[in-house]
PyMOL commands that place a pseudoatom at each C-alpha (Angstrom):
pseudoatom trace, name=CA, resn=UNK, resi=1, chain=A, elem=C, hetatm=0, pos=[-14.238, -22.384, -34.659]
pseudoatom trace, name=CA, resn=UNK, resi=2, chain=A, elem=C, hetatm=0, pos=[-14.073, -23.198, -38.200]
pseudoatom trace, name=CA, resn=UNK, resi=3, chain=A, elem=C, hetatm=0, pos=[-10.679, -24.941, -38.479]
pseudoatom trace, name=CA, resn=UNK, resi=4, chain=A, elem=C, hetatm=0, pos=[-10.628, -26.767, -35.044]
pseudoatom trace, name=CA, resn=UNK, resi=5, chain=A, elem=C, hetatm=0, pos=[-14.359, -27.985, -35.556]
pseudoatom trace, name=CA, resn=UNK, resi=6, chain=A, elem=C, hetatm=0, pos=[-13.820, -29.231, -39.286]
pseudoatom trace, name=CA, resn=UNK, resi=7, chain=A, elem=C, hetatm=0, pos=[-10.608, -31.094, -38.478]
pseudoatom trace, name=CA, resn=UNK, resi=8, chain=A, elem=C, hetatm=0, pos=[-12.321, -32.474, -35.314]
pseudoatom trace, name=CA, resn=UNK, resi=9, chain=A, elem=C, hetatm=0, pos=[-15.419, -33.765, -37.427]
pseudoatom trace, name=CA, resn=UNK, resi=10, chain=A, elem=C, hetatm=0, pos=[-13.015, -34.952, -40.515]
pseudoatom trace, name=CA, resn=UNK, resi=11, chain=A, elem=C, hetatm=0, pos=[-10.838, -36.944, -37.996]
pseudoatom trace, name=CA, resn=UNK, resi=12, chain=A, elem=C, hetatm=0, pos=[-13.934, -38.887, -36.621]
pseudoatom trace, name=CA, resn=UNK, resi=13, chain=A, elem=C, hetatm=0, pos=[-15.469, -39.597, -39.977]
pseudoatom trace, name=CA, resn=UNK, resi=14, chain=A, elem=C, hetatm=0, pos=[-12.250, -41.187, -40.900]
pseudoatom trace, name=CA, resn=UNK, resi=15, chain=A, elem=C, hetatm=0, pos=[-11.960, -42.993, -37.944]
pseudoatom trace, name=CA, resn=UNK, resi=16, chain=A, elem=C, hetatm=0, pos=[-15.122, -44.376, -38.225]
pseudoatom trace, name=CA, resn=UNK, resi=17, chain=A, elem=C, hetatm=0, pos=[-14.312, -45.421, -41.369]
pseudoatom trace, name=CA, resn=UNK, resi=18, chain=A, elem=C, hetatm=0, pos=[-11.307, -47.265, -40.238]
pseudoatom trace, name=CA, resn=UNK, resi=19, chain=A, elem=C, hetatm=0, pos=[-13.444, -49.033, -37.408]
pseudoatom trace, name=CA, resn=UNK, resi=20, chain=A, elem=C, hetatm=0, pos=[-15.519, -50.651, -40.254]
pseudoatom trace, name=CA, resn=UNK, resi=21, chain=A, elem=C, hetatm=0, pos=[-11.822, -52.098, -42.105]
pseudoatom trace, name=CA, resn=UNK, resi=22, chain=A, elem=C, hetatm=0, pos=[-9.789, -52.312, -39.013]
pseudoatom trace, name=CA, resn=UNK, resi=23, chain=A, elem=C, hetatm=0, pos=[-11.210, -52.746, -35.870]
pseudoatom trace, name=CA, resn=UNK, resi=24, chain=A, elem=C, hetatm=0, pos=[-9.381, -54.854, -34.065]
pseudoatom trace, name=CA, resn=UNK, resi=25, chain=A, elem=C, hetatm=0, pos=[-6.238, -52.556, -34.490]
pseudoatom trace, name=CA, resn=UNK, resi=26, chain=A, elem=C, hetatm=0, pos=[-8.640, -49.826, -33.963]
pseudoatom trace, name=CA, resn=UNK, resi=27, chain=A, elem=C, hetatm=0, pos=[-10.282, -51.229, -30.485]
pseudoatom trace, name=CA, resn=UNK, resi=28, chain=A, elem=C, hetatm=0, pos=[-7.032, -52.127, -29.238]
pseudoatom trace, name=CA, resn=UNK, resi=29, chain=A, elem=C, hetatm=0, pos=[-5.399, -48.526, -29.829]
pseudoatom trace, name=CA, resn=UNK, resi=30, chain=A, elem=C, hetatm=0, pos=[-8.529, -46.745, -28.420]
pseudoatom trace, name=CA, resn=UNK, resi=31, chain=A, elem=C, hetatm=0, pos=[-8.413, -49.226, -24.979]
pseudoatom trace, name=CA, resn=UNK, resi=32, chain=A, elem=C, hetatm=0, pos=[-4.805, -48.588, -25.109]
pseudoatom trace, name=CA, resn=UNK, resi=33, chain=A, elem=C, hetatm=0, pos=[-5.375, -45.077, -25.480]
pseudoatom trace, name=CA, resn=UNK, resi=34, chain=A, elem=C, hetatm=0, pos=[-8.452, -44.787, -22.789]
pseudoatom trace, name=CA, resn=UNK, resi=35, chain=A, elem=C, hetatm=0, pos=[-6.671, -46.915, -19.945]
pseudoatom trace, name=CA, resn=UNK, resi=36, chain=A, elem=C, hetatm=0, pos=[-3.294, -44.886, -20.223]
pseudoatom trace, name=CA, resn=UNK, resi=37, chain=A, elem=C, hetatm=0, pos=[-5.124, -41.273, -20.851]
pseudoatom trace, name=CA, resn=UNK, resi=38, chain=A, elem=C, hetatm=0, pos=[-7.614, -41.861, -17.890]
pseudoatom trace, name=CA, resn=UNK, resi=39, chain=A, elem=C, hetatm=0, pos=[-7.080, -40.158, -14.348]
pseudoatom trace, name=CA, resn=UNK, resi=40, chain=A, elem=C, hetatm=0, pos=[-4.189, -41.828, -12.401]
pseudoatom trace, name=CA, resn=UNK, resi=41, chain=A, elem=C, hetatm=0, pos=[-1.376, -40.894, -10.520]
pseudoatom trace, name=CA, resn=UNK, resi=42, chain=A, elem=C, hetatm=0, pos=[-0.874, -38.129, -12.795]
pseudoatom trace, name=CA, resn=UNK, resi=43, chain=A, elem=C, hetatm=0, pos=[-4.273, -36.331, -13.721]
pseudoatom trace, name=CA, resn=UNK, resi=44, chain=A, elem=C, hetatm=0, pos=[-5.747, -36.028, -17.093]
pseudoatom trace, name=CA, resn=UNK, resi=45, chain=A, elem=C, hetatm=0, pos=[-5.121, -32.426, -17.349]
pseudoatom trace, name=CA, resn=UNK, resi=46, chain=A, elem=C, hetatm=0, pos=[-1.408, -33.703, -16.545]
pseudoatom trace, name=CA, resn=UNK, resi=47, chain=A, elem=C, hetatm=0, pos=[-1.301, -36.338, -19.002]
pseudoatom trace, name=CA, resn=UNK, resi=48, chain=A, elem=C, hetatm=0, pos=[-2.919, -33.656, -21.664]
pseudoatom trace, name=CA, resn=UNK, resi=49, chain=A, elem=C, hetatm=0, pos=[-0.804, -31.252, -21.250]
pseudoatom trace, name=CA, resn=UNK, resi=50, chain=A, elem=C, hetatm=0, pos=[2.226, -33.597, -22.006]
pseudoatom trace, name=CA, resn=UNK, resi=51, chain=A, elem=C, hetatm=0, pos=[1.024, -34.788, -25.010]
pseudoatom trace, name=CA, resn=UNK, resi=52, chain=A, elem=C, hetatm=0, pos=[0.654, -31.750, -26.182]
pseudoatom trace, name=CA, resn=UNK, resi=53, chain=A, elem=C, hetatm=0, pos=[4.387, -30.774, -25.242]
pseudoatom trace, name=CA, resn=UNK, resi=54, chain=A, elem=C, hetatm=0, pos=[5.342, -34.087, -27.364]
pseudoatom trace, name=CA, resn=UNK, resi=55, chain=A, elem=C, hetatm=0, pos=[3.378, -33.411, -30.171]
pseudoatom trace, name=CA, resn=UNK, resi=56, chain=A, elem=C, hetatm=0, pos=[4.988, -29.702, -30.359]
pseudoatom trace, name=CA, resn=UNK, resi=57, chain=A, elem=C, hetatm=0, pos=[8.389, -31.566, -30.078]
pseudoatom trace, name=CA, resn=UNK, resi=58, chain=A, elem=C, hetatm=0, pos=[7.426, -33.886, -32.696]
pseudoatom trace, name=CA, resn=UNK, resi=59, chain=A, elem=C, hetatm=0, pos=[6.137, -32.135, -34.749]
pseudoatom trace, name=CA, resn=UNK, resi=60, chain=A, elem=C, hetatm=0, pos=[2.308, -33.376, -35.168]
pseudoatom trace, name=CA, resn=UNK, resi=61, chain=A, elem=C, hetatm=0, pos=[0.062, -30.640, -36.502]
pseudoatom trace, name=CA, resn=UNK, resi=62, chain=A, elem=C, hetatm=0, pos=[-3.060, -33.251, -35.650]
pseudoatom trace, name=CA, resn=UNK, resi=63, chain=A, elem=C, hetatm=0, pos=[-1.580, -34.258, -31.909]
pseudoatom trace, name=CA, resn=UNK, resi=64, chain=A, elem=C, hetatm=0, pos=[-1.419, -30.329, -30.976]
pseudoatom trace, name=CA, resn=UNK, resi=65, chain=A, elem=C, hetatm=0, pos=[-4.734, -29.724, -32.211]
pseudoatom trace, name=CA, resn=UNK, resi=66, chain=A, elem=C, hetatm=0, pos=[-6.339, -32.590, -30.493]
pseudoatom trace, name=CA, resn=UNK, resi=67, chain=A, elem=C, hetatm=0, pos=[-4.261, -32.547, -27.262]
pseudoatom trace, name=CA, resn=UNK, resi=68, chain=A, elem=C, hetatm=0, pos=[-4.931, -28.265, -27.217]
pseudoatom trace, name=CA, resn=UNK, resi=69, chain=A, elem=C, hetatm=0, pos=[-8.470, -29.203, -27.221]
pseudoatom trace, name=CA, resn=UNK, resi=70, chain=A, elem=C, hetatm=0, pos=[-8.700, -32.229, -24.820]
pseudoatom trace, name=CA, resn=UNK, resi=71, chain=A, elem=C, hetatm=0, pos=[-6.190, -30.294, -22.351]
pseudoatom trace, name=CA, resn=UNK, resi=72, chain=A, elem=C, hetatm=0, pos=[-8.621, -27.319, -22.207]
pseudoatom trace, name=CA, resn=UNK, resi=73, chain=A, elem=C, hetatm=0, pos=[-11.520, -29.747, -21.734]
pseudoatom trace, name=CA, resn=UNK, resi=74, chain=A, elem=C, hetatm=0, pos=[-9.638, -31.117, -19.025]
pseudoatom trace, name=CA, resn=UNK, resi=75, chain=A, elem=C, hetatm=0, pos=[-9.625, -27.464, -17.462]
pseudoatom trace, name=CA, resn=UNK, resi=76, chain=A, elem=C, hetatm=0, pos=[-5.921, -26.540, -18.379]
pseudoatom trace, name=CA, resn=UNK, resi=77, chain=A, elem=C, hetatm=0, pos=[-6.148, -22.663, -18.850]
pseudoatom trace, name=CA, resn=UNK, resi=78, chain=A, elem=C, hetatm=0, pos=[-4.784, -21.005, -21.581]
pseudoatom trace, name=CA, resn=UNK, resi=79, chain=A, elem=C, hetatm=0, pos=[-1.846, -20.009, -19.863]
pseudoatom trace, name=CA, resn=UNK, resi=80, chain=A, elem=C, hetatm=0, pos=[-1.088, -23.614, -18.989]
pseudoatom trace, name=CA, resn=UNK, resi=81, chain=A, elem=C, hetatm=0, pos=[-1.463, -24.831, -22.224]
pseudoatom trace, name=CA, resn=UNK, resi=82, chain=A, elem=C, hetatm=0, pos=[1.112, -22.336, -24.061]
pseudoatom trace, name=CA, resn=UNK, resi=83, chain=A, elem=C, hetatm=0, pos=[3.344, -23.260, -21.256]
pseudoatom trace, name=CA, resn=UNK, resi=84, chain=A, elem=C, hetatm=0, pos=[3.083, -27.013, -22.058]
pseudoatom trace, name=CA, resn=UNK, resi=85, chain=A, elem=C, hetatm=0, pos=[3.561, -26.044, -25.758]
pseudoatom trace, name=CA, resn=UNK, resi=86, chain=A, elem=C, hetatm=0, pos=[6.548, -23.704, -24.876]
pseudoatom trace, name=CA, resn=UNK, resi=87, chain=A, elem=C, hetatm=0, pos=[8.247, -27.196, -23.218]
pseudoatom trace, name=CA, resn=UNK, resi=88, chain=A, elem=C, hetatm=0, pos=[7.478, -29.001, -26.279]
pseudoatom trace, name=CA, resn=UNK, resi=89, chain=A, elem=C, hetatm=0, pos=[9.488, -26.144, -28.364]
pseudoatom trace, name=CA, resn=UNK, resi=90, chain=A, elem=C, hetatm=0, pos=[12.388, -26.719, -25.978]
pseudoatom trace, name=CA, resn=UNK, resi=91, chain=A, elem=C, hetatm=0, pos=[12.229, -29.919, -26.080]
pseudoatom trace, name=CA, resn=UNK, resi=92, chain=A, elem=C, hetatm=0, pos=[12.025, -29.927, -30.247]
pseudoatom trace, name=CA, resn=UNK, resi=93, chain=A, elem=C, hetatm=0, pos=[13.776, -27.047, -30.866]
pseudoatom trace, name=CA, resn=UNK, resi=94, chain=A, elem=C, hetatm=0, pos=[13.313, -24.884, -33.772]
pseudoatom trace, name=CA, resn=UNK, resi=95, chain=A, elem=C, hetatm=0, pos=[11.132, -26.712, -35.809]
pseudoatom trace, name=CA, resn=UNK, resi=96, chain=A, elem=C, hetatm=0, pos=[9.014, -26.855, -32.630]
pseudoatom trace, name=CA, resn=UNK, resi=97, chain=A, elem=C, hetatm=0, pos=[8.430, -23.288, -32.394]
pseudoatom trace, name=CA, resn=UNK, resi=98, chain=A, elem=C, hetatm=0, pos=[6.922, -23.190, -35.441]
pseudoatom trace, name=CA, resn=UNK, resi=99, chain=A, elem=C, hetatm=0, pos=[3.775, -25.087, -33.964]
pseudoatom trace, name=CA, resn=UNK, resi=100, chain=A, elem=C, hetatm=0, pos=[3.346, -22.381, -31.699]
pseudoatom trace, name=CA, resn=UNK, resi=101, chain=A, elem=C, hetatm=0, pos=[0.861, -20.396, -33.724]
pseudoatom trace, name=CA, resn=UNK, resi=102, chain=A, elem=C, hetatm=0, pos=[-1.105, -23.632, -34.362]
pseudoatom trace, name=CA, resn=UNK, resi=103, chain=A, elem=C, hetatm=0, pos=[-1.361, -23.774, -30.619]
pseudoatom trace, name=CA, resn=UNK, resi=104, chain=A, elem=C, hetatm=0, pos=[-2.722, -20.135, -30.415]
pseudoatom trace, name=CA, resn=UNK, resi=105, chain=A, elem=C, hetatm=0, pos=[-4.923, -20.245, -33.529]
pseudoatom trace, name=CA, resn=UNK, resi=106, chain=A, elem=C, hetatm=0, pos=[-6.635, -23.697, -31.662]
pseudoatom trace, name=CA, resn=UNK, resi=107, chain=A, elem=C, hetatm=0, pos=[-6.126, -21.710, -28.347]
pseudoatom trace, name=CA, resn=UNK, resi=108, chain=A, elem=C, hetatm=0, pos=[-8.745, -18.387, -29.864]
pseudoatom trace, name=CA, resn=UNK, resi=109, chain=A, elem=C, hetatm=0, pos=[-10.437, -20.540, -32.501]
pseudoatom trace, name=CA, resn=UNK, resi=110, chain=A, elem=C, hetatm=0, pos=[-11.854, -22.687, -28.911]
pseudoatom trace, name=CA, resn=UNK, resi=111, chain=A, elem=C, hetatm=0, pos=[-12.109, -19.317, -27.143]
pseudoatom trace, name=CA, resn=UNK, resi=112, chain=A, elem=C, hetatm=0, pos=[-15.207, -18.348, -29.492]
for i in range(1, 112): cmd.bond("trace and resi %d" % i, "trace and resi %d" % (i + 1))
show_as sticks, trace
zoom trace
């Protein structure tokens, strides 16, 4: 899991980083982040699986490869999560579809 594991550990340097300049912003994203992203009426599988659709349709190379990860960790198969990602390209559109195969390469890079 080169790619997937490198990003992941490059990400949270850098965000550590940021905590020692910013972390006010920083704290009040993350709470943000943790009180909307924990289980609720919608489960965290749910809620991972949509932000990965949105980050297809967006276009975020970083929000599919996090969201592809924390989806799967939230016991989305792999079916489920190229369906998710499949709603994000119709949502998106063409430009969308092109994040496909960075949805697969996380998908099989996680699967070893």
């Amino acid at each position: 899991m080169g790619d997937i594991n490198q990003f992941m550990e490059e990400y949270r340097s850098a965000l550590r980083a940021l905590k020692e300049e910013v972390p006010a912003s920083l704290g009040a994203f993350n709470s943000f982040y943790q009180q909307v992203m924990q289980e609720g009426v919608l489960d965290v599988k749910t809620k991972e699986l949509i932000a990965l659709a949105v980050g297809v349709a967006i276009h975020c190379e970083n929000c599919v490869l996090l969201h592809t990860r924390a989806a799967q960790k939230a016991g989305a198969s792999r079916e489920e999560i190229l369906e998710a990602a499949f709603v994000g390209v119709v949502m998106g559109g063409g430009p969308a579809f092109t994040f496909l195969p960075v949805v697969k390469r996380t998908l099989d890079e996680l699967g070893k």
